[in-house]
N, C-alpha and C positions, 0 to 999 in steps of 0.2 A: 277109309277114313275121309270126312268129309272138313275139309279146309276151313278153317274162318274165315272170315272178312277183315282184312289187318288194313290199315293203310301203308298202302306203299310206298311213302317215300320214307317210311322208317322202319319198312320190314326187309330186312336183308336176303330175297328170294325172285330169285324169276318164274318162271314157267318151266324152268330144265331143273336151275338148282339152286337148293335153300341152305343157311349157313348151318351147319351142326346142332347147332342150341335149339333151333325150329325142328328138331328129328323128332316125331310127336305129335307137334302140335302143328305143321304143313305137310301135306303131301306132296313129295315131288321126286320127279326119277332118281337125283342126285342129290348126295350132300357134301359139304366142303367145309374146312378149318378155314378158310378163304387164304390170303397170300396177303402180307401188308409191304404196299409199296409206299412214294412219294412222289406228288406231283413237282417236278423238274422244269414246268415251263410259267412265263407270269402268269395266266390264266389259265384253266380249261373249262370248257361248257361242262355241266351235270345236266342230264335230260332225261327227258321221260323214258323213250326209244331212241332205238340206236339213230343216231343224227337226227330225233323228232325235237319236240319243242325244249327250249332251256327251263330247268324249273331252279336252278341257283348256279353258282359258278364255285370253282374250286380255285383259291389261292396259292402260288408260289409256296415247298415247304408242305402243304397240309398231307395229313398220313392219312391214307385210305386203304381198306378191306377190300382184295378184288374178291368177288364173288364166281363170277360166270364171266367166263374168257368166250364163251360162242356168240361174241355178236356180229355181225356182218361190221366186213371193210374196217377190220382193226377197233371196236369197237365191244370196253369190257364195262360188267354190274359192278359196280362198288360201292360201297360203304363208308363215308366220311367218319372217320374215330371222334374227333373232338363234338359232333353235335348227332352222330348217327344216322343223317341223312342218306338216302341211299339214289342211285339214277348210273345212267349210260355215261362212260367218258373213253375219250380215245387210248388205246394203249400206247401209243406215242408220247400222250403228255407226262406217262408215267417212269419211273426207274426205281430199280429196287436197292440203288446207294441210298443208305439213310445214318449217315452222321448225328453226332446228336445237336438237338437243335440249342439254341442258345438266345437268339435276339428273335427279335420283330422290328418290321419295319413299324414305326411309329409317324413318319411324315407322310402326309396324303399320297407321295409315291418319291420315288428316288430310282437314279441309272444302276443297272452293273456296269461296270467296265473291265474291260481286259488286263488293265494295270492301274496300279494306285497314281492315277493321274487323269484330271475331270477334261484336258483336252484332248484325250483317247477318243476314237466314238463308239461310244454303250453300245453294250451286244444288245439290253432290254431294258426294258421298264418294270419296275417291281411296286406294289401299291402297299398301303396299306394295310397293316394286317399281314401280310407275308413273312413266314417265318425262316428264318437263316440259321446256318451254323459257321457260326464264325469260330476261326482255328488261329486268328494273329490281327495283330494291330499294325500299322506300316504308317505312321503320318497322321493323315485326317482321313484313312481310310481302313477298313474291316474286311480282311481276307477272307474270305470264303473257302470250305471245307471242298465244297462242288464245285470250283472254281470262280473265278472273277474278283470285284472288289465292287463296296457300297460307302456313299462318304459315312462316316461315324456320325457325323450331327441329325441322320436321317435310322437312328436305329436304339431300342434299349435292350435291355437285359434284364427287363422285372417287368411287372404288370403296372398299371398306370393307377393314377387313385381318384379321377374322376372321367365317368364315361360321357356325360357334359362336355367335357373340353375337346374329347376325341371329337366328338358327334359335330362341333363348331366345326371342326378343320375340314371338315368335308362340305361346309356350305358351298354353293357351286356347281359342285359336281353334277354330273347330267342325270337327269334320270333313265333306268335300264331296268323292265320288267327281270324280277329275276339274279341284278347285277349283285356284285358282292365283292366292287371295287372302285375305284379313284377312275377310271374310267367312266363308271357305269352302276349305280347303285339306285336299290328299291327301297319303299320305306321298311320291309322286314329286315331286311342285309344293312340297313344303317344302324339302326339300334343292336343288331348282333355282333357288327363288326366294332361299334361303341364298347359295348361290355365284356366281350371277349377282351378286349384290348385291358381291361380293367381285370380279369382273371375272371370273370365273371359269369357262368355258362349261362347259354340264352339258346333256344330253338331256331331253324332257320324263316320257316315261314310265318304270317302273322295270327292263324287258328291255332297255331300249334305254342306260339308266344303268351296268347292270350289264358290257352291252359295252364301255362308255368304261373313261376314266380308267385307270390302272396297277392289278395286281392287289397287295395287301398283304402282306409277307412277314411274321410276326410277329404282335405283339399291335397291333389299331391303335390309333390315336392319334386326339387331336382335331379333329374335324373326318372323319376317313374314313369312308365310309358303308359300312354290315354290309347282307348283302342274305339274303332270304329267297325265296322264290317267289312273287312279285306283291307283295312289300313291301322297304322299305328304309328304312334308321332313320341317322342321323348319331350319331357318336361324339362322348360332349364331356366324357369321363375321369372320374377315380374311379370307372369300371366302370358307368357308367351312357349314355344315349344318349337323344335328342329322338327325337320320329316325331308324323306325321301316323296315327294309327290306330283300328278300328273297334271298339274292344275298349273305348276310352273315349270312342269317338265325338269326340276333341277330338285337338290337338295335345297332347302329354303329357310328360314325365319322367319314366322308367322305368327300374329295375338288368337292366342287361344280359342277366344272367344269369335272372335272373326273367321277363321280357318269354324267353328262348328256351325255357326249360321249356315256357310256355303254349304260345309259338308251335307246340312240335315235342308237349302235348298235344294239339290241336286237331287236325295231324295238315295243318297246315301250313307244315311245315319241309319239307328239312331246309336249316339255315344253308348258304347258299352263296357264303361268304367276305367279303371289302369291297375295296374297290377305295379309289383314292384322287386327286383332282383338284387339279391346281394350276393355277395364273395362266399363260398362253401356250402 
């Protein structure tokens, strides 16, 4: 049987072993139900190869498919559930306690701590987007299932109703080819982590974003994302627009029309349209 050409950062298979539903349609020596664990730590890199380049990062909380356990120096395939992304992450970063989740961090980032008390000093930093299971309330703080505590004023329990506002809170933030946190975010991982936040599913990369969602008839609106060739910016009105971009190295606030002049001087244009995503 001769193999397709799948892209791989959404086809859940290596060169040893492919997931079960591929039995058919990849060839490969093995196949596997794969194992659903949780990532346990605030971040982990997702990569190409085992310790090769970052192609997204994995949040606190997010549930992942391991695929193929044989990679060199602790190092397994897995499969992100929430967007199907698939790449190389450390077995370490993972555990296979999985309470049920309940909140998300909603503030650009917030401590654990040891005890419901903010002069503790925090075991970590948890960002936005990280998802929790909280098991009790104590004060002004949210106990954790997996241990620890997070303040409450830094957490909710429902999806958010505009990805606009998420997208503001992370003006700032540095730019991070790849990133897909309050650390360190791309302009694909802003507008994902924007909409997800809003219940909203959204692809992780920006070719892959640009194929989703409806295309925009008109002038868009708030909230719909403008696409470029290898970039993509959120609309948030009066002619201006958020993005994660390299030009100021940070999350920014830009007019529209300004940020496409440079874009299409640099001689990285040209504009190709926005598209637009909604809840279900």
């Amino acid at each position: 049987m001769t193999s397709p050409r799948l892209d791989p950062r959404t086809t859940p298979a290596t060169e040893r072993v492919a997931l079960s539903s591929l039995r058919g349609v990849l060839d490969r020596p093995e196949y596997t139900d794969g194992t659903v664990m949780r990532v346990a730590v605030p971040l982990a890199e997702l990569c190409r190869t085992p310790g090769g380049a970052r192609d997204r990062q994995l949040n606190f909380g997010s549930d992942v498919l391991v695929i193929d356990e044989g990679g060199e120096h602790g190092w397994v395939f897995v499969q992100r559930l929430q967007d199907g992304y698939c790449g190389w992450t450390t077995e370490a970063a993972l555990t296979d306690r999985r309470p049920p989740l309940t909140h998300r961090v909603s503030a650009p980032a917030t401590h654990l701590y040891p005890a419901p008390d903010m002069k503790t000093h925090q075991i970590f930093v948890l960002s936005i987007g990280a998802r929790l299971s909280v098991e009790g309330i104590e004060g002004k703080f949210a106990r954790l299932a997996t241990g620890g505590y997070v303040p409450v004023q830094h957490i909710i329990d429902h999806d958010e109703a505009d990805p606009v506002a998420v997208a503001l809170r992370l003006v700032g933030t540095p730019y991070l080819w790849g990133g897909n946190s309050d650390w360190g975010i791309d302009c694909s991982g802003l507008v994902q982590a924007a909409l997800w936040s809003c219940g909203i599913d959204c692809p992780g990369d920006t070719d892959l974003q640009q194929a989703a969602g409806v295309a925009v008839e008109g002038e868009p609106q708030p909230g719909d994302l403008m696409f470029w060739p290898r970039h993509v910016a959120m609309v948030i009105g009066g002619g201006r627009m958020v993005h994660a971009n390299a030009h100021a190295m940070a999350v920014s606030i830009e007019e529209i029309a300004t940020a496409q002049a440079r874009i299409e001087a640099a001689k990285e244009g040209p504009y190709l349209g926005a598209r637009r995503f909604t809840a279900g």
